[in-house]
py3Dmol code that shows the C-alpha trace and the ligand (Angstrom):
import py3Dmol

protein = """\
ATOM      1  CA  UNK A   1       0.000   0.000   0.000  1.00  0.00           C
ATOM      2  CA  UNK A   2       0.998   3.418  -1.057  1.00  0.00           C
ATOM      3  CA  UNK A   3       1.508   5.367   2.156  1.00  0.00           C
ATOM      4  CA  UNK A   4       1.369   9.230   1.935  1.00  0.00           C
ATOM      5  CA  UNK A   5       4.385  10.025   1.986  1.00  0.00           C
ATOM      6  CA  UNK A   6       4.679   8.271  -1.453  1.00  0.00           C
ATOM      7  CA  UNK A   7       2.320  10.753  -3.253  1.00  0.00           C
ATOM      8  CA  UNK A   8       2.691  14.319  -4.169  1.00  0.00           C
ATOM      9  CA  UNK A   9      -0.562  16.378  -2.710  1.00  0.00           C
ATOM     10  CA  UNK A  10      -2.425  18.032  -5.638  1.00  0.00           C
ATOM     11  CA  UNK A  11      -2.963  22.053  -4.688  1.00  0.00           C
ATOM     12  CA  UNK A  12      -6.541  22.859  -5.949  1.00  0.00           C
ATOM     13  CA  UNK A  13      -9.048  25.783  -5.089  1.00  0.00           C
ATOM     14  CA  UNK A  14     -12.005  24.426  -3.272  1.00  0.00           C
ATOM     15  CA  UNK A  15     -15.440  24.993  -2.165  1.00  0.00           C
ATOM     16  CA  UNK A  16     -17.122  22.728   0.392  1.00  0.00           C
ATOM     17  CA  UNK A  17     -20.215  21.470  -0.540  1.00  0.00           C
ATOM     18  CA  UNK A  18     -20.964  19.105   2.423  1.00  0.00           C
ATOM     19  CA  UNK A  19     -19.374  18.465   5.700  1.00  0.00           C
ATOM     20  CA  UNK A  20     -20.406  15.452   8.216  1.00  0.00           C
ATOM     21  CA  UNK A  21     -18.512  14.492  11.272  1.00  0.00           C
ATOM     22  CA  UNK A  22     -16.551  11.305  10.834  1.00  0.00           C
ATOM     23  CA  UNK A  23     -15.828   9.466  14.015  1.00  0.00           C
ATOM     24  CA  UNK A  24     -14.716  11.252  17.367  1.00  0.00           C
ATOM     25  CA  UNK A  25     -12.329  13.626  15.774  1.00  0.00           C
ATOM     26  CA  UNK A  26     -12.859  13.788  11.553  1.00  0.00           C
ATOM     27  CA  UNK A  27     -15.019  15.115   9.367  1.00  0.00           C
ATOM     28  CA  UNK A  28     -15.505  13.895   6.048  1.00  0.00           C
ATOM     29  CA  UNK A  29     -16.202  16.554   3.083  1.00  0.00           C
ATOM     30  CA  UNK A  30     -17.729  16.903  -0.488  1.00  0.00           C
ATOM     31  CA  UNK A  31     -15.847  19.181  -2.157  1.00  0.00           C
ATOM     32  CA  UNK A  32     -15.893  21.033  -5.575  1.00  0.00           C
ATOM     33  CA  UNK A  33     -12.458  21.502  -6.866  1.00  0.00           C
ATOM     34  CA  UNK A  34     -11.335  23.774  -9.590  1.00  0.00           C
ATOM     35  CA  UNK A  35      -8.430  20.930 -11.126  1.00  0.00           C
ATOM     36  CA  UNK A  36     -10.544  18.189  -9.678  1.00  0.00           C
ATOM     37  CA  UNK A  37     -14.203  18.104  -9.857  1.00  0.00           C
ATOM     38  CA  UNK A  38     -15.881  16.708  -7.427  1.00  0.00           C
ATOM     39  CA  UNK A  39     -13.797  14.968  -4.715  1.00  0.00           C
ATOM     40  CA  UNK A  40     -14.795  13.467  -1.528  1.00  0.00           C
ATOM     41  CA  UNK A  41     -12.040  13.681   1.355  1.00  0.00           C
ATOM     42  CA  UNK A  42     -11.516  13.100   4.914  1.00  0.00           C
ATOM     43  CA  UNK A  43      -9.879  15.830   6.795  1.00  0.00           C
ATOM     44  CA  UNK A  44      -8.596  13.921  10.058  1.00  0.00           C
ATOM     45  CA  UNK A  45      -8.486  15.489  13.438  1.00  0.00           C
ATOM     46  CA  UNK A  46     -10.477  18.300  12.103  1.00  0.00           C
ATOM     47  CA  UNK A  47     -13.423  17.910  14.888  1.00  0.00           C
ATOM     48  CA  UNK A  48     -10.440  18.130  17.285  1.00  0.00           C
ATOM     49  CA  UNK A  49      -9.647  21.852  19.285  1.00  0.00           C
ATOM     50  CA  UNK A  50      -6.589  22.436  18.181  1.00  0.00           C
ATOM     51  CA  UNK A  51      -6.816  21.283  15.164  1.00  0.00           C
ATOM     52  CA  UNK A  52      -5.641  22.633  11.837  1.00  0.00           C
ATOM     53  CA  UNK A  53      -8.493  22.680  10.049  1.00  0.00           C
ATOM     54  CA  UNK A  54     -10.328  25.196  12.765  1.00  0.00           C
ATOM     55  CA  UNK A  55     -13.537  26.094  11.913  1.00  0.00           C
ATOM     56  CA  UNK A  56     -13.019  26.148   8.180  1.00  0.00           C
ATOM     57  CA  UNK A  57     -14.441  23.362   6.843  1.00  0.00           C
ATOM     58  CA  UNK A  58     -17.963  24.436   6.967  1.00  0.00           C
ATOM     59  CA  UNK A  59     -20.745  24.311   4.251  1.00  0.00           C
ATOM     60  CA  UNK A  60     -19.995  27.221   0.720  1.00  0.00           C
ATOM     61  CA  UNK A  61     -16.594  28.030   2.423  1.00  0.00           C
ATOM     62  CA  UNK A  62     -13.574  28.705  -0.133  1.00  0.00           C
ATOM     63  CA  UNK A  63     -10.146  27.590   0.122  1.00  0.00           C
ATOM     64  CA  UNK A  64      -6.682  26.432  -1.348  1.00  0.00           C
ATOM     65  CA  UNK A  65      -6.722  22.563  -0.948  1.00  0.00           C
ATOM     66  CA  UNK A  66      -4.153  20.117  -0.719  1.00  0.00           C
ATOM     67  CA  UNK A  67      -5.394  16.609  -1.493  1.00  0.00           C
ATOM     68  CA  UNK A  68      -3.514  13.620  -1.573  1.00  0.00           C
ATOM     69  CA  UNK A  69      -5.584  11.469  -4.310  1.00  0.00           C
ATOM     70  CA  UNK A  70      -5.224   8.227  -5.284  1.00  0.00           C
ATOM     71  CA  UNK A  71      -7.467   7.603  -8.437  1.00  0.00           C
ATOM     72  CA  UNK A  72      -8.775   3.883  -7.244  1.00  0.00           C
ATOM     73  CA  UNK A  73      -9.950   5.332  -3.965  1.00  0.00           C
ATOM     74  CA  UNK A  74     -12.988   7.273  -3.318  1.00  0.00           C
ATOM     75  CA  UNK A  75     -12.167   8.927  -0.148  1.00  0.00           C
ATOM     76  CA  UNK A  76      -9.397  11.742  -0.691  1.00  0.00           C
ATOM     77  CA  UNK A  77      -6.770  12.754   1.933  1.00  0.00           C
ATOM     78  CA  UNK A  78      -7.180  16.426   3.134  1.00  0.00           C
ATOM     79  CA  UNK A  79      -4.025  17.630   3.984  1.00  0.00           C
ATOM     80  CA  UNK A  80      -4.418  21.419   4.392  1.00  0.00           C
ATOM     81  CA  UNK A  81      -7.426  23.672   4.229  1.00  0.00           C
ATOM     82  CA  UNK A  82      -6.248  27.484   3.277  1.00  0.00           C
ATOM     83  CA  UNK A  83      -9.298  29.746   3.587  1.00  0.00           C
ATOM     84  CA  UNK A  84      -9.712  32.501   1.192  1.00  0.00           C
ATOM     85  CA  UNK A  85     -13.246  33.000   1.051  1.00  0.00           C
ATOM     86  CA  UNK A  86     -15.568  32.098   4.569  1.00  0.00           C
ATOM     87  CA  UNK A  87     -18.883  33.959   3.212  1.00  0.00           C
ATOM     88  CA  UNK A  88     -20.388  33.780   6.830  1.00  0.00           C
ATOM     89  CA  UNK A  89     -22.613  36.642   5.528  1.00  0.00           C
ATOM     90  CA  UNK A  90     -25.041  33.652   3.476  1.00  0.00           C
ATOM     91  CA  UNK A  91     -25.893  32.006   7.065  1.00  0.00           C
ATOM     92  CA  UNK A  92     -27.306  35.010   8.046  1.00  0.00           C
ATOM     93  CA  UNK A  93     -29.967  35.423   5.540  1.00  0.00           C
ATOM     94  CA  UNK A  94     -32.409  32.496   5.103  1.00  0.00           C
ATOM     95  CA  UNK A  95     -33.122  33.089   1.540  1.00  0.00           C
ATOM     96  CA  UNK A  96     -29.171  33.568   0.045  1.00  0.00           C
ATOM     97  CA  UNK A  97     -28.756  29.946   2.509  1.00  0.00           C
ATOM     98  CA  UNK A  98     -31.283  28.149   0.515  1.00  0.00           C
ATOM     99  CA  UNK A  99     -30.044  29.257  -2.280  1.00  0.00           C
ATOM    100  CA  UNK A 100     -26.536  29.013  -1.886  1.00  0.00           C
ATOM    101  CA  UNK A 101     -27.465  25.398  -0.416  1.00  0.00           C
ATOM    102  CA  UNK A 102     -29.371  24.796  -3.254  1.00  0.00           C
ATOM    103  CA  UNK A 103     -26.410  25.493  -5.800  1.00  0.00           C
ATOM    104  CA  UNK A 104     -23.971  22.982  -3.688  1.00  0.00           C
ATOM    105  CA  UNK A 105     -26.835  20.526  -3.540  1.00  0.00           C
ATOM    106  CA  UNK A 106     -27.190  20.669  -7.611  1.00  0.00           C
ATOM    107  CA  UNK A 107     -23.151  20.633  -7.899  1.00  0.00           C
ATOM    108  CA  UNK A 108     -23.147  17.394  -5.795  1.00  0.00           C
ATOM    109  CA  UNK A 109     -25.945  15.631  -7.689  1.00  0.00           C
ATOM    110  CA  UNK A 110     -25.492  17.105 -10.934  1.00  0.00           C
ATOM    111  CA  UNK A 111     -22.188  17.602 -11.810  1.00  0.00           C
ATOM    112  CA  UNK A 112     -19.981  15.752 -13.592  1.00  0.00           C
ATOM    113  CA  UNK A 113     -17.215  13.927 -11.837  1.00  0.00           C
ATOM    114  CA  UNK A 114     -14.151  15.044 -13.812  1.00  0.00           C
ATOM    115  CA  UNK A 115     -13.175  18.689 -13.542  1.00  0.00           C
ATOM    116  CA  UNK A 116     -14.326  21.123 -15.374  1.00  0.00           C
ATOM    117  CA  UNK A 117     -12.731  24.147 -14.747  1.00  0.00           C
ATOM    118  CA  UNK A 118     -16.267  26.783 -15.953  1.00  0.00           C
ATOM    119  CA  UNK A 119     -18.680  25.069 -13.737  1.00  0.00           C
ATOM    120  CA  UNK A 120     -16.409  25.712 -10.267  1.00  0.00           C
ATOM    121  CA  UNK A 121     -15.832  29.527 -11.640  1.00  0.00           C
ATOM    122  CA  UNK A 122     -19.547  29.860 -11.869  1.00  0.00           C
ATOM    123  CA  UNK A 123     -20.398  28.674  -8.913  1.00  0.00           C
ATOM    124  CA  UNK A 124     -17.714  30.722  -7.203  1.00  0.00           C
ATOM    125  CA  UNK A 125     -19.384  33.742  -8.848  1.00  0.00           C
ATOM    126  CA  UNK A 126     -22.731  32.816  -8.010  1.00  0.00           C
ATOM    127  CA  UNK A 127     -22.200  32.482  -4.427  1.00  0.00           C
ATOM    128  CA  UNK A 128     -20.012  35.475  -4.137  1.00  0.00           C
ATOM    129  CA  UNK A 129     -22.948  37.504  -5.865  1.00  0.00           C
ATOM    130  CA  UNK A 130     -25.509  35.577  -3.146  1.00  0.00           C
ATOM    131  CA  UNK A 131     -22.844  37.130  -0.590  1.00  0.00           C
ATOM    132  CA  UNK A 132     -22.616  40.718  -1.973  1.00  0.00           C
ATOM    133  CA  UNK A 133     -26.250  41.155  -3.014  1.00  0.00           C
ATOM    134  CA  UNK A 134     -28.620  43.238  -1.166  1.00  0.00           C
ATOM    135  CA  UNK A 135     -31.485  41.654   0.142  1.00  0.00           C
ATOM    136  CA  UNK A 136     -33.988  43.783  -1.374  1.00  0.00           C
ATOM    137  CA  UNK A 137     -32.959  42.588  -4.773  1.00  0.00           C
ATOM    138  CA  UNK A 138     -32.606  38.967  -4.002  1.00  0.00           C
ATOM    139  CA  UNK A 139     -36.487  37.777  -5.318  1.00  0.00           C
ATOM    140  CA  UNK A 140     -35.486  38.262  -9.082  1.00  0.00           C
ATOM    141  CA  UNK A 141     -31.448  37.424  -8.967  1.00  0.00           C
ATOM    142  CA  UNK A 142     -32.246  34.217  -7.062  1.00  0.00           C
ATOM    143  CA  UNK A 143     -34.498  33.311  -9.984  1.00  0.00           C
ATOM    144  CA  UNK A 144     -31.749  34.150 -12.235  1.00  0.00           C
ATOM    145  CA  UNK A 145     -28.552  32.678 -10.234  1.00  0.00           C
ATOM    146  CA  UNK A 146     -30.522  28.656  -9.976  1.00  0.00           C
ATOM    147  CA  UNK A 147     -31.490  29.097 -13.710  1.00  0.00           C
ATOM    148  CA  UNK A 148     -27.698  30.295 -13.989  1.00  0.00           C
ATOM    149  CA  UNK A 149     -26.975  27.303 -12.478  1.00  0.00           C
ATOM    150  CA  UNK A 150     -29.605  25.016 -14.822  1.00  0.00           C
ATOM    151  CA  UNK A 151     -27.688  26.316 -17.780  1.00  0.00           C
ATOM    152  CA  UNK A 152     -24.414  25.744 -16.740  1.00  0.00           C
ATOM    153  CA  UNK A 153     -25.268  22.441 -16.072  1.00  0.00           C
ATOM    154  CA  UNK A 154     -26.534  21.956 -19.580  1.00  0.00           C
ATOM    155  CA  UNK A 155     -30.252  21.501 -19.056  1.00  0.00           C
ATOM    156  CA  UNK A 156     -31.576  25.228 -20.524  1.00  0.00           C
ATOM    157  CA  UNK A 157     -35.213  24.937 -21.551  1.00  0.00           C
ATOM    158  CA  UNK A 158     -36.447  25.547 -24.879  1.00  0.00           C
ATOM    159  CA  UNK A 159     -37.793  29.305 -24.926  1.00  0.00           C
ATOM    160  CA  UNK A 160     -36.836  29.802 -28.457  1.00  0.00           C
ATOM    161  CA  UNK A 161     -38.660  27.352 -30.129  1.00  0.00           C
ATOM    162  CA  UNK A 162     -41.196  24.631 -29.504  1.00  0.00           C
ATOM    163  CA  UNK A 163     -39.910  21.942 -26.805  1.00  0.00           C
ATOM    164  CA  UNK A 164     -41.319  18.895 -28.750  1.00  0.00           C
ATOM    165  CA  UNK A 165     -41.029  19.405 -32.177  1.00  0.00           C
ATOM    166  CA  UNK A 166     -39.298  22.515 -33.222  1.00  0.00           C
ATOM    167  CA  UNK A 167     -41.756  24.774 -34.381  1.00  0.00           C
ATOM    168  CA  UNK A 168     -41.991  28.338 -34.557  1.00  0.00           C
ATOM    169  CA  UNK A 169     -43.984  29.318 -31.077  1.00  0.00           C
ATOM    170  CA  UNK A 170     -46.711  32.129 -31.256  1.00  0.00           C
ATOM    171  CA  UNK A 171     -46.549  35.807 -29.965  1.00  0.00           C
ATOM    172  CA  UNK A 172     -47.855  36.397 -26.313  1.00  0.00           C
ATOM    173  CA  UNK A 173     -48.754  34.167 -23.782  1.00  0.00           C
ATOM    174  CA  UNK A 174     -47.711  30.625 -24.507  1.00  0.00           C
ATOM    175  CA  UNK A 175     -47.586  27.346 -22.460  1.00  0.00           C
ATOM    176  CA  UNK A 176     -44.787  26.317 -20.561  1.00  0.00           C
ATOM    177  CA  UNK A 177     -44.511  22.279 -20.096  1.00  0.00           C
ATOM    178  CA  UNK A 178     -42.395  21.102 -17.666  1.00  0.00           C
ATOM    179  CA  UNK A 179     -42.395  17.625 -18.737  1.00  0.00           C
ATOM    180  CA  UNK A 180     -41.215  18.699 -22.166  1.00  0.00           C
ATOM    181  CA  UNK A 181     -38.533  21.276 -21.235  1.00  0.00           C
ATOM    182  CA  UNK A 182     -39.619  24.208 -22.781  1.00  0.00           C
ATOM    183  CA  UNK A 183     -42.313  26.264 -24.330  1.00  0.00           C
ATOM    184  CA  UNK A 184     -45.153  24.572 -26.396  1.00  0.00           C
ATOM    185  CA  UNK A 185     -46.474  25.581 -29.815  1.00  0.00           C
ATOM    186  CA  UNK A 186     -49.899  25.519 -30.499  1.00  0.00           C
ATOM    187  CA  UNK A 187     -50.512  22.479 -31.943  1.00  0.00           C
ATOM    188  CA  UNK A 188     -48.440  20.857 -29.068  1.00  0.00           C
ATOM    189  CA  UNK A 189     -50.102  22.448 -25.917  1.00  0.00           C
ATOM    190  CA  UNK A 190     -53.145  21.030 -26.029  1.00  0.00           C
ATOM    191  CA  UNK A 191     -54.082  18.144 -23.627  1.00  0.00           C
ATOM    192  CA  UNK A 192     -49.912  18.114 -22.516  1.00  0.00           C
ATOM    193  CA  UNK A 193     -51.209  17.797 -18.814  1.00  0.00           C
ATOM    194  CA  UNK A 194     -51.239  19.144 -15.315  1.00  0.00           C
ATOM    195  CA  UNK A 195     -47.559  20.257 -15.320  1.00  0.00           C
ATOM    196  CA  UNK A 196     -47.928  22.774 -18.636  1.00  0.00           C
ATOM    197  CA  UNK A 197     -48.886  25.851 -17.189  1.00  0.00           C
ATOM    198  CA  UNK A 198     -49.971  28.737 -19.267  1.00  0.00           C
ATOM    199  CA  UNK A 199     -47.453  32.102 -19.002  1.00  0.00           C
ATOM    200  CA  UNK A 200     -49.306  35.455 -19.472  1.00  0.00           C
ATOM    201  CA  UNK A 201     -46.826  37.621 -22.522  1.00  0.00           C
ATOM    202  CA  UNK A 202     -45.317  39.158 -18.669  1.00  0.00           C
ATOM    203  CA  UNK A 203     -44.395  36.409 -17.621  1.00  0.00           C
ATOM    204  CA  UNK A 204     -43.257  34.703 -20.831  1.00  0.00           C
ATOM    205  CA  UNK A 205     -41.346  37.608 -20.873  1.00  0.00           C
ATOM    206  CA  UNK A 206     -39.714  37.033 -17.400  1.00  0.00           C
ATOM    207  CA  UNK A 207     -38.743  33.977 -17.661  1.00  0.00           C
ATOM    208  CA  UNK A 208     -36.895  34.287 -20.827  1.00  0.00           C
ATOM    209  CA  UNK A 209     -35.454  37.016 -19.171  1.00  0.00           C
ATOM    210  CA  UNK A 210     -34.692  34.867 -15.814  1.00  0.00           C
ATOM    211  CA  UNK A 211     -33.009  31.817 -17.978  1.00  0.00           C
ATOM    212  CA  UNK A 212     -30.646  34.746 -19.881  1.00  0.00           C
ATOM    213  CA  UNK A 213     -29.702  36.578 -17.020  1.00  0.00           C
ATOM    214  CA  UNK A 214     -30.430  39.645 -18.043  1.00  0.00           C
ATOM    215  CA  UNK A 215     -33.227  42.323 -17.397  1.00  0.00           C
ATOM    216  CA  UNK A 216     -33.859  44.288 -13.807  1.00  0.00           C
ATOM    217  CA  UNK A 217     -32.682  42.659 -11.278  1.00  0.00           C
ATOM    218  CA  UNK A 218     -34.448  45.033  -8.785  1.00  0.00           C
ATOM    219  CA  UNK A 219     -38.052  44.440 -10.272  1.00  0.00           C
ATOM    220  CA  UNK A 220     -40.397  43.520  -7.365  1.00  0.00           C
ATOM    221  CA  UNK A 221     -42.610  40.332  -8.209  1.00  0.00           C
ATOM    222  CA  UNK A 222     -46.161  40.174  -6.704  1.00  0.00           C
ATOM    223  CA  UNK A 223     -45.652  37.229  -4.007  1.00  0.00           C
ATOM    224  CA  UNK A 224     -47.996  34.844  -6.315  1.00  0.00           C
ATOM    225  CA  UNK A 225     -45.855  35.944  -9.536  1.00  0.00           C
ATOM    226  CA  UNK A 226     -42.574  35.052  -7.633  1.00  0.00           C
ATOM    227  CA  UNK A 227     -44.460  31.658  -6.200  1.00  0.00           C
ATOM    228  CA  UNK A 228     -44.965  30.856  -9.671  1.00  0.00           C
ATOM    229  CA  UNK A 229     -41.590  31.048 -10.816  1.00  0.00           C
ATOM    230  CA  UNK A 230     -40.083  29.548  -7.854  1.00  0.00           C
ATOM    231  CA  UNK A 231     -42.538  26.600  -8.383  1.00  0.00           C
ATOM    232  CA  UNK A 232     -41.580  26.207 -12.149  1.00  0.00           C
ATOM    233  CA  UNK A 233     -37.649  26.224 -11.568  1.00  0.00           C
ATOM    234  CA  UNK A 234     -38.209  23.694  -8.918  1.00  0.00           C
ATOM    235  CA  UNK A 235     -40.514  21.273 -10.976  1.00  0.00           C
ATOM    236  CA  UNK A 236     -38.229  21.706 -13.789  1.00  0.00           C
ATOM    237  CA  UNK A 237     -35.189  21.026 -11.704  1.00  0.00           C
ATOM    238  CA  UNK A 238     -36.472  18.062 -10.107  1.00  0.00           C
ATOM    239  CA  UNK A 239     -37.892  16.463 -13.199  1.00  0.00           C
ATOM    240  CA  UNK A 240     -34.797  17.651 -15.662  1.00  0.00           C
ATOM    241  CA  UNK A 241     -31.737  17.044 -13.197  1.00  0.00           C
ATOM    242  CA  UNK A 242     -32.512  15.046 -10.358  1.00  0.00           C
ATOM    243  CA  UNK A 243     -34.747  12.549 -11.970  1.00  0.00           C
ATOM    244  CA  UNK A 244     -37.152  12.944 -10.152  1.00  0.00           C
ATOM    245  CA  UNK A 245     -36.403  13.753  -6.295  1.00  0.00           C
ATOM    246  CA  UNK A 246     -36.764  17.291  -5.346  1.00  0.00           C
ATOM    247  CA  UNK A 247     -33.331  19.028  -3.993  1.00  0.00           C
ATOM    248  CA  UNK A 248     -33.804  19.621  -0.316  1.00  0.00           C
ATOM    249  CA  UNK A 249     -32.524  23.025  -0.042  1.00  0.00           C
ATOM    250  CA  UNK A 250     -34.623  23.907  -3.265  1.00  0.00           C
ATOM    251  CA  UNK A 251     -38.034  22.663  -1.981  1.00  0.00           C
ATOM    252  CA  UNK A 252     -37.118  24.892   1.158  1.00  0.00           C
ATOM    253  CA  UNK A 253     -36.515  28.135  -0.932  1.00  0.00           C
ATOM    254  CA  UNK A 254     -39.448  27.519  -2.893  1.00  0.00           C
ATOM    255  CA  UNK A 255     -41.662  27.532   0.304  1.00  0.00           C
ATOM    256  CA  UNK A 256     -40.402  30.608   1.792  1.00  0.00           C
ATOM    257  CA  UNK A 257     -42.574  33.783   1.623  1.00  0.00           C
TER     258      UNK A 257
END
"""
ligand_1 = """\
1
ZN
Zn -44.881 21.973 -31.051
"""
view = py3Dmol.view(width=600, height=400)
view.addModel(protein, "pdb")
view.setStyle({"model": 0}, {"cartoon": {"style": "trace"}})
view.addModel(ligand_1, "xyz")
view.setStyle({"model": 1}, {"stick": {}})
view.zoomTo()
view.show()
């Protein structure tokens, strides 16, 4: 057996995406790694006082990791944990914690297991904007950060044209089916069931607008407006990406006020 000592430690930036106790005195981490992907590790001793890890190892914190990994294994060595970014400030606000939660939750089901180097860099930008954004504008850009998050991931619905076969889609308000992904022309729409949901042209409108990223991020959504579009990035999630099973911190965003 290889011992450590045998095996250069891979430097990596990091962001924790789960941390359990392990034992007395370990925890045991998911992590997203920028050279990496995702990586599961054990940081030993880290539950212990003086311990080198210190409180750093919790939940959306940042850091310079050094990993011993051996490809055959599944649990990775932490070595070191070198904080750069703590963003404390996302405990304190309910909403950018579910949210934030809800991006970690989507890396760990969701992304791929090799590296890939865009998908950490967005979610380090997401979460930093979650950490920097003021809570009076956080209905709208948490909309737009999770559908961010869909597209990075490679799931965008169809907005452009019609989800099931292609075809131009009419002007105004149009039906959005969850089942198929995307916007329905009118010769699809019909009789597509209880998850197609017809969108007013405003809200049509939104939505294309929430899936680009772009628009006013400061717009104020009626709470039944904002239910609605929590509601359809959820069902889409859960029936697009997690086959199925609804994301924890997701279903707990969706049902706050
Ligand atoms: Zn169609």
């Amino acid at each position: 057996m290889l011992s450590l000592i045998d095996m250069a430690p891979v430097h990596t930036a990091a962001i924790v995406l789960h941390s359990i106790r392990y034992g007395e005195t370990s925890k045991i981490v998911r992590l997203a790694t920028r050279e990496l992907g995702i990586q599961s590790a054990i940081a030993k001793g880290a539950m212990r006082e003086k311990s080198r890890f210190g409180a750093k190892l919790q939940t959306l914190s940042q850091g310079m990791a050094q990993l011993y990994v051996k490809s055959t294994r599944e649990l990775q060595t932490l070595a070191e944990f070198e904080p750069t970014k703590l963003r404390r400030e996302l405990a304190t606000d309910i909403t950018k914690y579910a949210v934030a939660e809800s991006l970690a939750e989507l890396m760990l089901r969701v992304a791929p297991a090799e590296a890939n180097t865009e998908l950490f860099d967005q979610l380090e930008t997401d979460l930093d904007e979650l950490v920097a954004i003021d809570t009076e504008h956080l209905q709208v850009s948490a909309l737009m950060i999770l559908w961010n998050a869909v597209n990075a991931l490679g799931f965008t619905p169809a907005l452009k044209l019609c989800a099931r076969d292609g075809r131009e889609l009419p002007s105004g308000s149009v039906a959005f089916s969850v089942d198929d992904g995307g916007f329905l022309c009118k010769r699809c729409s019909p009789g597509r069931g209880a998850r197609t949901s017809r969108l007013p042209e405003e809200d049509r409108v939104l939505l294309e607008q929430l899936v680009a990223g772009v628009g006013d991020r400061s717009q104020k959504l009626s709470a039944k407006r904002n239910a609605a579009h929590k509601r359809l990035l959820a069902r889409f999630v859960t029936c697009h990406l997690t086959e199925g099973t609804p994301l924890k911190a997701l279903s707990y965003w969706e049902s706050l006020g």
